[in-house]
N, C-alpha and C positions, 0 to 999 in steps of 0.2 A: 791807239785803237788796236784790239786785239778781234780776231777771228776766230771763230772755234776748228776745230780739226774733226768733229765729228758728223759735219755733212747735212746734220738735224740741226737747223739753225732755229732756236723756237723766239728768239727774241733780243732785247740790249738790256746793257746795265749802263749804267753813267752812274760811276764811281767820282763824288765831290769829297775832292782833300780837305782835311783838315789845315789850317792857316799853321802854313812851315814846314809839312808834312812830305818829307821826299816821296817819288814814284815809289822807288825799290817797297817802300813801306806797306805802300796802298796794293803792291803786285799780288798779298800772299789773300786777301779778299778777289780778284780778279783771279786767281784760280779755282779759288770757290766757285764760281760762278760760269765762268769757262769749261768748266770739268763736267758742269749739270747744261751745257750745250747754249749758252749765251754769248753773245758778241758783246764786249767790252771796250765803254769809251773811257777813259781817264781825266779827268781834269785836275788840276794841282793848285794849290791857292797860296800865295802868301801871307806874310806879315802884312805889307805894306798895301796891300786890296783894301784895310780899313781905313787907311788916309786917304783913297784915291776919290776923286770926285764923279759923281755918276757919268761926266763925260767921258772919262777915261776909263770906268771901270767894266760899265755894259758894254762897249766894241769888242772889249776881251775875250767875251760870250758871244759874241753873232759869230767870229771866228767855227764857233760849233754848229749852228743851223745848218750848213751843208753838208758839214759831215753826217747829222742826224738823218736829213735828208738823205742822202745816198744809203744809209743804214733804213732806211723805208719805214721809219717810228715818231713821223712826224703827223699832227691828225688829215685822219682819208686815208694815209696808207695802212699796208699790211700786217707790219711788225707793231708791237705792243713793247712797253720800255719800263724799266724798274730806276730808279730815282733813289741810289743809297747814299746819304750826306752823310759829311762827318763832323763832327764839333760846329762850333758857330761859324769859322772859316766857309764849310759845305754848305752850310745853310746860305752865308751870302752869296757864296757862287750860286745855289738854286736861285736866289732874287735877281740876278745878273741876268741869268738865262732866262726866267722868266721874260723880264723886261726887253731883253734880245729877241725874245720869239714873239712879244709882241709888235714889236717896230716891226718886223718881218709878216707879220696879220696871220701867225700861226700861233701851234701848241704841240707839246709832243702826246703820244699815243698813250700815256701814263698808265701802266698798270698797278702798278704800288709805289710809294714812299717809304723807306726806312731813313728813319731820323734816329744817329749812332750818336751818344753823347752829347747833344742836345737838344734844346736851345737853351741857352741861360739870358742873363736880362742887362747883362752889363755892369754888375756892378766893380766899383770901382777896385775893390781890394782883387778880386780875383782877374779885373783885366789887369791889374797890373803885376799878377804872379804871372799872368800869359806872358804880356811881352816883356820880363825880363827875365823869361826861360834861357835866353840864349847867352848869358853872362854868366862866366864858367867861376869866378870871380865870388864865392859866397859873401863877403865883406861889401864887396861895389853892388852886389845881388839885395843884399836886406836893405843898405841906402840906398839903393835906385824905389827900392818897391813903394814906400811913403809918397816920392815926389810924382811917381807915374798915377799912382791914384790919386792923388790931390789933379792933376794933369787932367786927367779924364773925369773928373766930379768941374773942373771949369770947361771943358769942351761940350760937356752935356749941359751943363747949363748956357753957354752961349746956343749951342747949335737951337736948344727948345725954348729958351726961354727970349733971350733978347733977336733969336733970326727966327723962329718960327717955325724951323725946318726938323724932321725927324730926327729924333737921336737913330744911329745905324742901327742896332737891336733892336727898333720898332719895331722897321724893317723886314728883318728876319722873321718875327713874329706873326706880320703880317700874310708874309708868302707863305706862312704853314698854316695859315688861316683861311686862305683866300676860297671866296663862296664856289668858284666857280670851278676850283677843284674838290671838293666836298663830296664829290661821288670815289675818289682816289682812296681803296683803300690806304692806313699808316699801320707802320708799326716802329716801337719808341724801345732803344734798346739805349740801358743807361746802368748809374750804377749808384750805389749809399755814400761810396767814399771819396767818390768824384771830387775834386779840390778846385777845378776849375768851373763846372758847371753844376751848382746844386740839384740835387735829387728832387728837391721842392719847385724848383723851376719846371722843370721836365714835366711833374705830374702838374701842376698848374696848367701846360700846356694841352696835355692827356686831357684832363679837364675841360678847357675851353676847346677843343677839339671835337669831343663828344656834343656839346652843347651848339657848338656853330654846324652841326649838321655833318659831320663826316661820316661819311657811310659806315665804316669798319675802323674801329680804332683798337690796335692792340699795341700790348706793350711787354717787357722782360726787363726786371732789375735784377742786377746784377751784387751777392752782398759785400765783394773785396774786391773789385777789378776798379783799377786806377781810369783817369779819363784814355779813350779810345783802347784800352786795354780788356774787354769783354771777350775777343777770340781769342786771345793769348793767354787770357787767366779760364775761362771757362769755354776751352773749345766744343766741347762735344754740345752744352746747353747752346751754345751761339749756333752754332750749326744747324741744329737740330730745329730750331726757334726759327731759323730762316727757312729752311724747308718747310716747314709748316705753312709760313707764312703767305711762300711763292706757291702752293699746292692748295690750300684751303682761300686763300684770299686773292690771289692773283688768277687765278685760273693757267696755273704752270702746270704741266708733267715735271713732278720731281724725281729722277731715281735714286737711289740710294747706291750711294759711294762711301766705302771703308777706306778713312782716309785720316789720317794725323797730321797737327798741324804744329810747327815752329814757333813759339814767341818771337817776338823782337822787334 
């Protein structure tokens, strides 16, 4: 949790990582937004959240209720909260919290959604470029990718077809769906060349978004930035696109900050 320094506290972010996604990574977004006078909560996701079972996965998330709580952006209170996910990782930590703040008979004060880089639908070849990002190993890299996707085309079909149960990218879909936040403005910041999350996915969702009644749906493609790489390939558009977004759609005071920003 980060505090602002400037006194003018107008509100929170809850920054959701991308699955594998270190802090340091997610910090240089959390100064964006620290700098325009926001309180910043962090949450970090792993790999291994996609194996975990609902019992163990939503405790992970009620961990955050009182912190939100004390941050006063939970509904009835005073502060208002901005909700930016990142890749499909962010997205199921939104479905975690969600589900956490409902066992708790709450909701947060949502001012806007930005959904960075996804959602995608799970298909098999690109979950299995995700999780064999981490094998430095090019040779064990191309042989693992066959058998993780053959892996994940039998787990989807058990989990739907013979258990009856959600594939987890329902899921995800689901909570960016859901009726009863419909009034929350989104905005869907993605990109063409995305490898792991198709650009066709994203506006599908844009699509059904608009159609399930969402109040305010905007969005910003991006034509060369890699997955989660849209501030660092096109900062000044990313930037500029969020201010917009928090000023015309959120109902933020935006000021304008002359500010450069780092890849990496």
């Amino acid at each position: 949790i980060g505090d602002t320094n400037t006194g003018q506290q107008k509100g929170v972010v809850l920054l959701l990582g991308w699955s594998g996604g270190l802090v340091k990574h997610i910090l240089k977004y959390a100064t964006l937004y620290r700098d325009r006078g926001f309180r910043i909560v962090i949450a970090s996701s792993c790999v291994n959240d996609w194996m975990m079972s609902d019992s163990k996965f939503v405790p992970k998330y009620e961990k955050l209720v009182p912190i939100l709580d004390h941050l006063e952006c939970l509904q009835g209170q005073k502060h208002k909260a901005i909700v930016h996910m990142f890749s499909n990782g962010g997205c199921r930590a939104w479905w975690g919290i969600q589900e956490a703040l409902g066992r708790k008979n709450t909701q947060m004060n949502t001012a806007g959604i930005i959904v960075d880089s996804a959602p995608g639908v799970g298909r098999a070849w690109q979950g299995a470029m995700f999780f064999t990002l981490g094998i430095s190993n090019r040779i064990v890299r191309a042989l693992a990718k066959p058998l993780v996707a053959l892996l994940l085309v039998v787990f989807s079909a058990v989990f739907s077809g013979l258990l009856g149960k959600k594939w987890v990218f329902d899921r995800v879909w689901e909570v960016l769906l859901r009726v009863d936040l419909a009034d929350v403005p989104r905005l869907f910041l993605y990109s063409k060349i995305d490898n792991l999350v198709s650009s066709c996915d994203v506006e599908k969702c844009i699509e059904k978004s608009k159609e399930s009644g969402v109040s305010v749906v905007r969005s910003k493609c991006f034509e060369n930035s890699a997955h989660v790489r849209h501030l660092t390939d096109y900062p000044n558009e990313y930037i500029g696109t969020l201010n917009a977004f928090m000023a015309n759609d959120c109902g933020f005071e935006v000021k304008k900050i002359d500010e450069s920003v780092n890849g990496g």
